[in-house]
Each structure stands twice: as C-alpha cells, then as structure tokens.
C-alpha positions as semicolon CSV with decimal commas, in nm:
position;residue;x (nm);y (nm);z (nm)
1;X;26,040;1,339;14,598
2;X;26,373;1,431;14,468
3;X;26,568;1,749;14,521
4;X;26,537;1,800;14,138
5;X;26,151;1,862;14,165
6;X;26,220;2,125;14,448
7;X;26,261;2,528;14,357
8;X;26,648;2,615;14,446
9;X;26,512;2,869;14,645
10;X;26,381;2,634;14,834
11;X;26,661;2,455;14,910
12;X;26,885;2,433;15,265
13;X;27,174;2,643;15,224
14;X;27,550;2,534;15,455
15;X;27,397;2,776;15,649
16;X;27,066;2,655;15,730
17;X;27,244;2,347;15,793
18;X;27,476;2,423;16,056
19;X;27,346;2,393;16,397
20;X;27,547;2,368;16,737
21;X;27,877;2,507;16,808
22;X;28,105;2,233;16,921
23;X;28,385;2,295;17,160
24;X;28,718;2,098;17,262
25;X;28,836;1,925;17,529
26;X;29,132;1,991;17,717
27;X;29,243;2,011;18,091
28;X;29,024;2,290;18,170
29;X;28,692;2,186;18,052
30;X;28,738;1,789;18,033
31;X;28,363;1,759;17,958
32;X;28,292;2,010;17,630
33;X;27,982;2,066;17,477
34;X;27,975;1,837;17,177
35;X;27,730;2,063;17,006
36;X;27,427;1,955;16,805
37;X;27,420;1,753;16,516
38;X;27,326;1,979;16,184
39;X;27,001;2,016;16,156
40;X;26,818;1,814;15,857
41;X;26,504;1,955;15,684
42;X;26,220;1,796;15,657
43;X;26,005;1,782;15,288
44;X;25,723;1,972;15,442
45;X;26,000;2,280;15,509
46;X;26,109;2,299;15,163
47;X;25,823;2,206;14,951
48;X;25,465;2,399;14,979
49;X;25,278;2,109;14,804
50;X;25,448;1,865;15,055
51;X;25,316;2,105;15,319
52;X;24,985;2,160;15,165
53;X;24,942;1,765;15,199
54;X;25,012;1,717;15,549
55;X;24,818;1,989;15,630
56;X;24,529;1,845;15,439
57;X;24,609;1,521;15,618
58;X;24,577;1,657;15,989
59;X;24,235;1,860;15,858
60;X;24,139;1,531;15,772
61;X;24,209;1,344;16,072
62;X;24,016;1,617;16,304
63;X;23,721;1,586;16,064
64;X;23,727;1,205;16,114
65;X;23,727;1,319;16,501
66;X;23,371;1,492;16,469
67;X;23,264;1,269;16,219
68;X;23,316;0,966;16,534
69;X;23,170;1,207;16,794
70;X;22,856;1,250;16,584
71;X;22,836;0,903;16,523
72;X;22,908;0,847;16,910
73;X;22,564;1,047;17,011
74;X;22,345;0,928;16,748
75;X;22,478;0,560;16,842
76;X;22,332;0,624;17,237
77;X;22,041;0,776;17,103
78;X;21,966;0,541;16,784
79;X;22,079;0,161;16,979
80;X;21,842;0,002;17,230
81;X;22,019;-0,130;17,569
82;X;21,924;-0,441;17,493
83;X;22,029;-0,522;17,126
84;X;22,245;-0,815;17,151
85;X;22,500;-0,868;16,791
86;X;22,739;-1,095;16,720
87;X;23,120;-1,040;16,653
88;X;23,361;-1,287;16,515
89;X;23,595;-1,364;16,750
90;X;23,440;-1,126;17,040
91;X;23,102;-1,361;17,043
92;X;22,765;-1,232;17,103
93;X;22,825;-0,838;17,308
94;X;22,583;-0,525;17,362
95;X;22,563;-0,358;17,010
96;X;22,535;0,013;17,231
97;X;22,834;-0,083;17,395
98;X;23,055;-0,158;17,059
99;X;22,925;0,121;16,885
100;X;23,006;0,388;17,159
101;X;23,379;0,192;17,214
102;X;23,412;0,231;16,844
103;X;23,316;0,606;16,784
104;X;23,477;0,700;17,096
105;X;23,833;0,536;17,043
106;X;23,844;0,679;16,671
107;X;23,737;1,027;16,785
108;X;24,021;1,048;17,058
109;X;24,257;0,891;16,814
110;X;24,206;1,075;16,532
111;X;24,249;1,389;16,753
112;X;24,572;1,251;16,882
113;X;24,700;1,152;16,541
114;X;24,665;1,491;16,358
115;X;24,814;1,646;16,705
116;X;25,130;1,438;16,634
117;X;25,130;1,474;16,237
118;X;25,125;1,822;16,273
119;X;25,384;1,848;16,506
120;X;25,613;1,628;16,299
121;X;25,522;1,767;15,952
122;X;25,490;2,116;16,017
123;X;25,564;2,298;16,323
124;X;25,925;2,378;16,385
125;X;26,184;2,084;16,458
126;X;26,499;2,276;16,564
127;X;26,611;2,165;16,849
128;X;26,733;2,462;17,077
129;X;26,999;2,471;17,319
130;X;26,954;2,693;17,651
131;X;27,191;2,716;18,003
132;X;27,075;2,656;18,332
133;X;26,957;2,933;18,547
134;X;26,868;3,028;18,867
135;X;26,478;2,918;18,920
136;X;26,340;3,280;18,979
137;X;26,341;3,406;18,600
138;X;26,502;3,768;18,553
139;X;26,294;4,022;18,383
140;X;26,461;3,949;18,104
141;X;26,442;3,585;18,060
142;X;26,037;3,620;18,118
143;X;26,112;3,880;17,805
144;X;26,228;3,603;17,655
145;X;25,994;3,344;17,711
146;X;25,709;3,543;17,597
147;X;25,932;3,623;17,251
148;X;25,960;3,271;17,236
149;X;25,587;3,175;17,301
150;X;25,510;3,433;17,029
151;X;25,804;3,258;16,803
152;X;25,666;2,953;16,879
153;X;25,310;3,037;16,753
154;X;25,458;3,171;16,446
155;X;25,624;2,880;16,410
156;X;25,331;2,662;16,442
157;X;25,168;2,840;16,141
158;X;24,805;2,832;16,370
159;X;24,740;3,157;16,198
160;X;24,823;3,098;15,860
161;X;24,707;2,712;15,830
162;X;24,312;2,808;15,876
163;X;24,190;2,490;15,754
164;X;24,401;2,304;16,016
165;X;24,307;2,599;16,280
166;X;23,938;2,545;16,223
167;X;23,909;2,169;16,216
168;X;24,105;2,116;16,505
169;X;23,890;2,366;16,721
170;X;23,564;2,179;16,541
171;X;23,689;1,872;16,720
172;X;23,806;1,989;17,013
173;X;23,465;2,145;17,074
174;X;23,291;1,862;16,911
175;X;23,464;1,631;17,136
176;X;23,323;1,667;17,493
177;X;22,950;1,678;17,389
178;X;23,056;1,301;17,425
179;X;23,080;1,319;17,769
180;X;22,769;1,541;17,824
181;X;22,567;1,263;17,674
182;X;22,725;1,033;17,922
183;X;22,598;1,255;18,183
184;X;22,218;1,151;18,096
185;X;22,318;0,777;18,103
186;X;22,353;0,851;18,498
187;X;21,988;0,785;18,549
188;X;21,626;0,909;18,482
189;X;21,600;1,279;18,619
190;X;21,408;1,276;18,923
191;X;21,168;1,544;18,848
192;X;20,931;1,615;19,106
193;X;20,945;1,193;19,241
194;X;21,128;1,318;19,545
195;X;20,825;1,569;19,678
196;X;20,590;1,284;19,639
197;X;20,542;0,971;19,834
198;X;20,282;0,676;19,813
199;X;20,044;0,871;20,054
200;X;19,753;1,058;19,939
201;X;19,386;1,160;20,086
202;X;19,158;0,813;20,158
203;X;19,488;0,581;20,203
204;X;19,488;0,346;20,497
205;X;19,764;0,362;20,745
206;X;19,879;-0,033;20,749
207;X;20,081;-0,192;21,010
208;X;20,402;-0,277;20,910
209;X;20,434;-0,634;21,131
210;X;20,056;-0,719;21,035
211;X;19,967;-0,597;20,773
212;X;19,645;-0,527;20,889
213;X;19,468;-0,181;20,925
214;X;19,487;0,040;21,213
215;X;19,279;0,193;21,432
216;X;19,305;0,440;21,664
217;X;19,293;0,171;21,980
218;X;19,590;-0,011;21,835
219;X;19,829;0,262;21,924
220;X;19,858;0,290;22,345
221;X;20,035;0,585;22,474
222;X;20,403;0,550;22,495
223;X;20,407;0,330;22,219
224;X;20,609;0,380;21,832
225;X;20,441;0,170;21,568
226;X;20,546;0,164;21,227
227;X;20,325;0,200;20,870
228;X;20,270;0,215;20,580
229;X;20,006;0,318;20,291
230;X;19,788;0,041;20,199
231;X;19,863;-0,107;19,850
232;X;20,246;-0,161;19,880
233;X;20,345;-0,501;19,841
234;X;20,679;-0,597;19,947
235;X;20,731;-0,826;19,637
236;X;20,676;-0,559;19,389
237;X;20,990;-0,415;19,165
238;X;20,957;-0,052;19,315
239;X;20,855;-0,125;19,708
240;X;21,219;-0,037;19,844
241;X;21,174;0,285;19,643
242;X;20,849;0,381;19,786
243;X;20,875;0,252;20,149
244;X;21,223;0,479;20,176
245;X;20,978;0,742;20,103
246;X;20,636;0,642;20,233
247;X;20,772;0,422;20,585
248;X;20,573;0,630;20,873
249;X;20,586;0,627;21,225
250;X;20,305;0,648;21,477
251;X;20,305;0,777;21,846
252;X;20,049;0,869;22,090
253;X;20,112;1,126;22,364
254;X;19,827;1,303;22,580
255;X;19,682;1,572;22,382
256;X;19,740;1,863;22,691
257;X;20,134;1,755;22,630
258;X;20,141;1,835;22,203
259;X;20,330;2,154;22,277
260;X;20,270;2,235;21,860
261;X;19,950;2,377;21,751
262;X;19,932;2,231;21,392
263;X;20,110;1,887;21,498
264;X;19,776;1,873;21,743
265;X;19,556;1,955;21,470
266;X;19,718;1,663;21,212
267;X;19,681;1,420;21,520
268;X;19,402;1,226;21,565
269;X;19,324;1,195;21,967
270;X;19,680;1,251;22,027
271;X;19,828;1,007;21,804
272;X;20,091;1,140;21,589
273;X;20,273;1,028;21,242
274;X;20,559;1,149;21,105
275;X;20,809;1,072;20,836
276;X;21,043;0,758;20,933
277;X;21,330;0,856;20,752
278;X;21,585;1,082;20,892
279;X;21,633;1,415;20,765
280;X;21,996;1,429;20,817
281;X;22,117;1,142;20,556
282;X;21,803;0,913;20,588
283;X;21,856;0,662;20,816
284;X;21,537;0,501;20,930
285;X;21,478;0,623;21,341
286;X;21,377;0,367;21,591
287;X;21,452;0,468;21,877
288;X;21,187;0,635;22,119
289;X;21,186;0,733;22,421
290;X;20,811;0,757;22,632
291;X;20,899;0,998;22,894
292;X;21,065;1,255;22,691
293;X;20,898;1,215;22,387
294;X;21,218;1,237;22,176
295;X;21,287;0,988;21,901
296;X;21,638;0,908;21,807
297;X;21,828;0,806;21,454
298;X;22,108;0,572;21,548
299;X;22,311;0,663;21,281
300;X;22,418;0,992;21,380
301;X;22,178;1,106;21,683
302;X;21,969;1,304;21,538
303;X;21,752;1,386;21,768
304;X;21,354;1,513;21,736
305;X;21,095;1,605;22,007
306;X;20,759;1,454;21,873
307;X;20,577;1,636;22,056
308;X;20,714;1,971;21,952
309;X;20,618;1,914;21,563
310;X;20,921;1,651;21,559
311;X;21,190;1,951;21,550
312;X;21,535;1,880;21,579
313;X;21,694;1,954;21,913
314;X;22,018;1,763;21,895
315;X;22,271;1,648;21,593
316;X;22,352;1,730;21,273
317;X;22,005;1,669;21,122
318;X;21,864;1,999;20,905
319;X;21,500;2,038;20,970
320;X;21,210;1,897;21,122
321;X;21,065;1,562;21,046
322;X;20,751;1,614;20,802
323;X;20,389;1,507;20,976
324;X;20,148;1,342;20,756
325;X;19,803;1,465;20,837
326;X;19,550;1,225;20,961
327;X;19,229;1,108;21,077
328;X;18,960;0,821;21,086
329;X;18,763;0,658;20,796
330;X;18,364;0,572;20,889
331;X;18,487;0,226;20,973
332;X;18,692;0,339;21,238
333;X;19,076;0,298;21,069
334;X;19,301;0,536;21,061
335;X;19,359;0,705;20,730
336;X;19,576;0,986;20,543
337;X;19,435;1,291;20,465
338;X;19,697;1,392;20,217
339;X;20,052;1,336;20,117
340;X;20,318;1,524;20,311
341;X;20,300;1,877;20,264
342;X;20,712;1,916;20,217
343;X;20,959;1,642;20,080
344;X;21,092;1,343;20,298
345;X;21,439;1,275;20,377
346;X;21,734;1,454;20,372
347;X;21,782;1,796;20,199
348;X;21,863;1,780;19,789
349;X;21,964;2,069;19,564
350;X;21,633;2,175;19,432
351;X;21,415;2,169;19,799
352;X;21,471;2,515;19,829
C-alpha cells in the first residue's frame, strides 16, 4: 500500500518523526548520547483497514489455538492406545501419539504467533529512553511506572480491540484443559481397590513356602509364618498387586500373654495374623522377635508389639498393623473370617 491510498490525516508529520535528542562530543563528555534513530511508522499506525487486518489475523490465530485444543481432547478420547498408522517418512507410529503432538504443537503455536503479531502490528513500537537510578524507586518514579503500565495498556488497544481481547482469553482458558486431560492419563483412579484385599469370609490361609493349607498345628509358638489367601497364583498378571495387599503374617503366643482383648478374640488358640506390609511406607516386616513379641520392618524400624494388637511402639510408622480375623474350617484349616476391617499399608489421602 502506497502513501497515496492513505488519508493525509493519517499521515506522520516531521514531528511524529523525530525521536531522540542527540548530543556532541567534546572534552567534557567524550562519550555523548547519540540519540535514537527517528522513529518509522508502521502501516497498521496509519491505516485502520491495515489495522483491522492484523487484528483479524491474531483473532484468527487464537481461534486456531482452541480449535487444536478441542481437537487435542477429542483425539485422547476418540483414538485407541493401540491404533498403529503409517507416516511417510516417520514409518509405522501410535496414531494417539501423532494426533495429540499435532493438536498440541499448533495450539501453543498459534497462541505464540498471534502473541508476536500483535505485538509487532499493533501495540506501540516506540522505543523509550530512561536514566539509571538508584534501585529503591522514589515515590515518584513508582508514580510513574503505574502511568506507564496504564499508558502501556492504552497502548495495547486490549480494551478497544474486543475481538482480539476475547479470543485470546478463549485460548488462554481453552488451553490448559489440555493438561487436565493429561492428568487422567496418570492411571485408573483407585476407587475403593485400596480398602480391599484378596481376603474375604471362607478363604484358606495358604503357606507361602508350600503352598499347602494350614492348620492350626503348623504354627508352634515363637514361630512367624507367612500366607496368603488361597487362589493367588504367582503367574497371574495381577499377583504382585494383590500379594502387596493380601501377604499375611502368622504368630502364635500363649493366650494369658495377648495383652489386647479383640486381637484375642480374632486369634484362633493364640495364633495371630496380621497385615505383612508396613504401615509406615510398606515395606514387607520380617523380622520377629519370640521373647518380646515385637516384629520389626527393616526398612525404617518400625516397630509393633503383636501381642498388644500389633501397635506401634517405636519409629516413624502411623498406626497399628490391621489383624485379619480368623478361625478353623470343619476340616481343621485355618480360614479368614472376613477381609480386614481398615485398609493395608501405609496412610493415603482419602483413609481418613
């Protein structure tokens, strides 16, 4: 566009297009301040329609923003994992994958871009000149810095541009709903998976080196055996999930010396199980000691009087370790009589 096809009204005047005082040099100030070169409009300052364009362009490259995010969620939500699709020259790769690098990179693009167009097309350009000053700022300089804020968002024409105004603050806000769906890619919620273990009323309590069933004459006094329900098999896909859960241990001490009312009335003739796993971080305890009656985590020395309903009396462990409730079956094994009555473990966020 020529200057012919812009109003004369609209054009720079000498004027507008000085900008910078220059000084000279001599023996007293060697080093002068050259000044700034004049200042050179851009189209957008002089012509409305050029302005009306670039504006339309930066509306347009925020729209393409939420356009991608959109695109973005129904790609995670619309794609299976497993769909396999082949590119030229990037071979066969996970369609979910390209779609979500696609949508994503032109959203954050797109956002960037019509940042920088606007800046270059329509918010101010002159370049300002200021001397150094102390770094505590006067009253009066933070009066000035708050004129030039407001100058600066008059300048930017955020009020008066409302198409630019709203489709920036549509993407901004459309934007991080990406990362929220990320959030649900972490894993399955857990539900209520972490109250509940393999046990349940009727289950056999199976040793852990045989195999076999247990009765009550298996377990001497001063012994720790471990168990574990019957129907886990160590080759299935979920076993290391339910054994961190389910993995028992079994100790017999004299009835007269079960110091805790209901831990005597879950044993069966004196013998004892409780939860394996470590309430501190859930480290699996092993260690026992007969004459005491306190088991041990190695990890962090927890430790837990068994025969004082397994409470903690040492270390940095939180609570108690949960007793399963048992008894014997009319062949003589020992059995569950329900799942544990509180979650496993360590402590989690929703316990409470």
């Amino acid at each position: 566009m020529s200057s012919q096809d812009i109003p004369e009204e609209n054009l720079p005047t000498a004027q507008d297009t000085a900008h910078g005082a220059v000084g000279v040099a001599d023996q007293k100030d060697p080093f002068a301040d050259p000044g700034l070169p004049p200042h050179e409009h851009r189209i957008q300052d002089i012509d409305e329609r050029a302005a009306k364009r670039s504006e339309r362009t930066v509306a347009l490259l925020f729209t393409v923003s939420m356009l991608a995010t959109i695109g973005f969620i129904a790609a995670f939500v619309a794609i299976p994992v497993d769909k396999i699709v082949y590119v030229w020259m990037l071979g066969h790769i996970s369609a979910l994958n390209l779609a979500l690098g696609v949508t994503l990179g032109i959203a954050l693009f797109a956002i960037g871009a019509g940042a920088v167009h606007w800046a270059r097309t329509l918010m101010s350009d002159v370049e300002l000149t200021d001397e150094r000053h102390p770094i505590q700022a006067a009253p009066d300089v933070k009066a000035k810095v708050m004129d030039d804020f407001r100058q600066g968002a008059k300048e930017s024409d955020l009020g008066r541009r409302k198409l630019i105004r709203n489709t920036m603050f549509g993407a901004l806000a459309l934007f991080p709903l990406s990362g929220v769906v990320l959030l649900r890619d972490l894993g399955p919620l857990p539900e209520d998976k972490l109250r509940h273990t393999a046990w349940s009323k009727g289950k056999l309590l199976i040793n852990q080196n045989t195999n076999e069933p247990l009765r009550p004459s298996d377990i001497i006094v001063g012994s720790l055996v471990f168990a574990q329900p019957e129907g886990l098999d160590p080759h299935d896909h979920g076993f290391q999930n339910e054994i961190a859960k389910a993995a028992l241990m079994l100790v017999r001490i004299q009835p007269e010396n079960i110091k805790d009312k209901r831990a005597l009335e879950w044993s069966h003739e004196g013998i004892l199980a409780y939860s394996k796993i470590c309430t501190h971080v859930g480290c699996p305890i092993s260690l026992y000691e007969q004459q005491t009656h306190h088991a041990l985590c190695p990890c962090h020395q927890s430790t837990f009087d068994l025969s004082d309903g397994a409470k903690v009396i040492f270390g940095p462990a939180g609570h108690a370790l949960p007793q399963l409730r048992i008894g014997v079956n009319d062949e003589g094994y020992l059995e569950a009589h329900s799942d544990f009555d509180e979650p496993v473990g360590p402590s989690f966020w929703e316990r409470g």
